[in-house]
N, C-alpha and C positions, 0 to 999 in steps of 0.2 A: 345066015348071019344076023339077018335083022330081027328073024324068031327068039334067036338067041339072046339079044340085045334086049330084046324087051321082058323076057322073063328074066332074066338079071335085074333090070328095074322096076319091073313087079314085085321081085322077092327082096329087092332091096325097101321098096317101099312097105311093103308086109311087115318087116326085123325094124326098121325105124319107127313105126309108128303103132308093135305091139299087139296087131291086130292082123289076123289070119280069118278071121270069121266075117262075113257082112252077116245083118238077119234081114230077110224081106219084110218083117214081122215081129209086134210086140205083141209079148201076151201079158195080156192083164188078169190077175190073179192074185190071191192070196185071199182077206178077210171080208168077200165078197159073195152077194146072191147072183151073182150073174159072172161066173168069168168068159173070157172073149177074146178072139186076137185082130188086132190093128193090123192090115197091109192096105198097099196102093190101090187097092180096089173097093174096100171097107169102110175108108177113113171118110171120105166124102158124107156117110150118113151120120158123123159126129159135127156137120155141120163145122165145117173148117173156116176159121176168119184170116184174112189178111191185116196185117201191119207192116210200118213200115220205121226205117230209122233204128238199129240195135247196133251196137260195138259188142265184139268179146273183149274181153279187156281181163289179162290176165292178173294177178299178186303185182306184179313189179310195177303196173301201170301201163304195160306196151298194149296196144291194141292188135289183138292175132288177127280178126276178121270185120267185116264191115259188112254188114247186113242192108241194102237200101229197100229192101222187101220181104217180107219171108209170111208162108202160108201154113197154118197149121192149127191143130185142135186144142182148146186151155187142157189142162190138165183137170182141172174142176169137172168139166165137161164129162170127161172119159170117166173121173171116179162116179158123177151123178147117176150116169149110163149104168157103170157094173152095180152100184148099189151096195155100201159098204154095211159089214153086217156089224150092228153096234150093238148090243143087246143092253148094254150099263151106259146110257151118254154121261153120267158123271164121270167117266174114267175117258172120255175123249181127251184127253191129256198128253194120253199112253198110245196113241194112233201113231201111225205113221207111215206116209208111201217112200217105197223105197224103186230109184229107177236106175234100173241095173244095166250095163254095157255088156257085148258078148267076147270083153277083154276083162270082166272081173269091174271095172269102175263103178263105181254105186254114189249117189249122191240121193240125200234123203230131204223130205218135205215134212213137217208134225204137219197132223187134220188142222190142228188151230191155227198155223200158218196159211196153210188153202182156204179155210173155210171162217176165220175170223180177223183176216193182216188185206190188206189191200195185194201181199204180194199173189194171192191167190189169182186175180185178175192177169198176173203176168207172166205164168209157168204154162210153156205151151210144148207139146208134140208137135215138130214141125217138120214138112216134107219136102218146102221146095224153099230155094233162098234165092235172093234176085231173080225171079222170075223161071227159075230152073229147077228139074230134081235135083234131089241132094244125091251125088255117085260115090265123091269122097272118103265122105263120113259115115257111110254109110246108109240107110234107106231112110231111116229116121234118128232126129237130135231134139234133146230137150233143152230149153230154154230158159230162164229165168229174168225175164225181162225189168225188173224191178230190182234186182241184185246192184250196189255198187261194184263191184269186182264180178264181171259176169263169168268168168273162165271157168270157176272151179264148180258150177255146177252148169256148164254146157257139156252134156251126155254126150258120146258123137256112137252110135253104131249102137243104141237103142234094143234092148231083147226083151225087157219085161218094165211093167210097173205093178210093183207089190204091198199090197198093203196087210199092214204088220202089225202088232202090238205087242210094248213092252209089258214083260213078266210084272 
């Protein structure tokens, strides 16, 4: 019975929150000289920094989560590492990473935002929150710590970061 009970709310958890996939692993990929994948074993040679103090704070203003610590690698970092392949930098414009969920979510960064806005300093891959891994959300979430409304671009269940450019 209590086998029973708990896959009931497992798969009740699954259908509520969209999400049947975890990935252990993002792969970074797209308009790059080096593509590569981030897992719990990897991530430590991206030289991962601690902060502390984040709210998610969804559209309406409610705050979903309360971060008093979270560990994880800038996003700057990860693109410096793969080495984005630009061949025209007057058309850095047209960049853009895109970081994709393994439920379809995608929330996008332009290069001039990472690499010329302050918010660059505050988009992190991050893997433990309060002092823990993240089980939930899966293995890894991205952040935007610099967002007034942080919700709509907190990633939760992290598969890729891709960088793209427009036609």
């Amino acid at each position: 019975m209590k086998l029973a009970s708990t896959t009931v709310l497992l798969l009740l958890h699954l259908i509520c929150h969209g999400q049947a996939e975890i990935s252990d692993q993002v792969a970074v990929k797209g308009l790059i000289e080096r593509p590569f994948t981030i897992n719990l074993k990897t991530i430590g040679s991206l030289q991962p920094e601690v902060h502390n103090n984040l709210n998610i704070v969804c559209s309406s203003g409610e705050t979903k989560k309360e971060l008093r610590s979270f560990r994880g690698v800038a996003l700057k970092r990860i693109l410096d590492s793969a080495g984005i392949v630009m061949p025209r930098p007057k058309e850095r414009g047209k960049y853009y990473i895109a970081v994709r969920a393994t439920d379809g979510y995608t929330t996008l960064y332009a290069w001039n935002e990472i690499y010329n806005n302050p918010t660059g300093n505050h988009v992190f891959l991050i893997y433990e929150e309060n002092g823990q891994p993240i089980r939930e959300d899966g293995r890894f979430v991205m952040i935007c710590g610099n967002d007034v409304v942080t919700g709509p671009r907190h990633v939760k269940w992290v598969s890729s970061i891709s960088v793209e450019k427009l036609p």
